[in-house]
C-alpha positions as a printed NumPy array, in Angstrom:
array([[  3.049,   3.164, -11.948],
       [  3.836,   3.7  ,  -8.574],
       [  6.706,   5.818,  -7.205],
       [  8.525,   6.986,  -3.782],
       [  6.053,   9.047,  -2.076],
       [  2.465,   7.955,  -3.221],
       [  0.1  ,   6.879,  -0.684],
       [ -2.459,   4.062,  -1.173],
       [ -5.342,   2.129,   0.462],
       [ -4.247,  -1.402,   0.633],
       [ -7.246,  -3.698,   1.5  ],
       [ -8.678,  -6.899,  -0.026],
       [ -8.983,  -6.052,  -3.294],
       [ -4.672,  -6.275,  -3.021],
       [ -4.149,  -8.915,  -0.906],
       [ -6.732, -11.481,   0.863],
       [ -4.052, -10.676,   3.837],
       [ -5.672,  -6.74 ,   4.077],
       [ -9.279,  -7.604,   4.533],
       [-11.271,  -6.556,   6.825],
       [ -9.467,  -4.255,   9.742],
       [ -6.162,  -5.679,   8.667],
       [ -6.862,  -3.123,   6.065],
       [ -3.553,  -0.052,   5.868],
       [ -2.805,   3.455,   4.358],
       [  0.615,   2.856,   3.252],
       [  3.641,   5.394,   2.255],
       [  5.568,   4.069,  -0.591],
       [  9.304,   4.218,  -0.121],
       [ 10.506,   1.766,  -2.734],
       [  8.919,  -0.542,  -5.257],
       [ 11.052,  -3.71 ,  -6.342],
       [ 11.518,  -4.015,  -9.623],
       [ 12.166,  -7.349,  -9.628],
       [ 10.23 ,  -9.546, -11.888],
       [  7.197, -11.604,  -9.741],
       [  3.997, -13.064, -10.492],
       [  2.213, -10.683, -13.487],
       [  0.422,  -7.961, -11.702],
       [  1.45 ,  -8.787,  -8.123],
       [  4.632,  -6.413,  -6.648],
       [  6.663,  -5.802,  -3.261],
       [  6.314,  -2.605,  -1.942],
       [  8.431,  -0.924,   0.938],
       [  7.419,   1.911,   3.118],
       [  5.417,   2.985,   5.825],
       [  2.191,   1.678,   7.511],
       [  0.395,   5.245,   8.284],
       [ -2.141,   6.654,  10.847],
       [ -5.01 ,   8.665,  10.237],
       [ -3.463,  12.073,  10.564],
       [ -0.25 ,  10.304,   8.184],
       [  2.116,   9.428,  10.837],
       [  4.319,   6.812,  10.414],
       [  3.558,   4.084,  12.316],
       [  5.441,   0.877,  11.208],
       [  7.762,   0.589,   8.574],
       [  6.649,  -2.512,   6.205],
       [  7.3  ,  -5.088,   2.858],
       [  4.112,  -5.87 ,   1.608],
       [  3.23 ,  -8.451,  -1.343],
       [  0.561,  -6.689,  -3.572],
       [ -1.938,  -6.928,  -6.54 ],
       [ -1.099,  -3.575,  -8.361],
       [ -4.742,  -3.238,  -9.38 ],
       [ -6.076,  -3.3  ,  -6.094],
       [ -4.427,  -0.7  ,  -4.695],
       [ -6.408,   2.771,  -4.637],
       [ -4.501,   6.056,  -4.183],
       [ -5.543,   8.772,  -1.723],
       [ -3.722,  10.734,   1.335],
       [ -5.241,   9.742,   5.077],
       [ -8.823,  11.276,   5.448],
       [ -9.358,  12.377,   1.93 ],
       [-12.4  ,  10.268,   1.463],
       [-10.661,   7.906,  -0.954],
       [ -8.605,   6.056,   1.254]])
């Protein structure tokens, strides 16, 4: 489960919108708990650089799955 604060690689395995350099790291600020398709969410928060600046602040339509957690140059995002 995601929560306020996590950071995650959103690419193409969340989104056919994220592929290729439309790929983000992305700072969660709020997840909707709203009921949507199963497995798919909206997430708010922050579209990050690669030192973890905030660059653009974002609502983003997600598989869950697909996400992958890891902090800007860790290696897993």
């Amino acid at each position: 489960m995601l929560r306020p604060g996590d950071v995650v690689h959103v690419g193409p395995e969340a989104s056919v919108q994220f592929s290729g350099d439309r790929a983000l790291i992305f700072r969660v600020i709020r997840v909707d708990t709203r009921a949507t398709y199963d497995g798919w969410i909206w997430l708010e928060g922050y579209v990050l650089d690669q030192a973890g600046g905030a660059l653009q602040r974002r609502r983003i339509f997600v598989r869950e799955v697909g996400l992958r957690r890891g902090q800007p140059g860790d290696g897993n995002s």
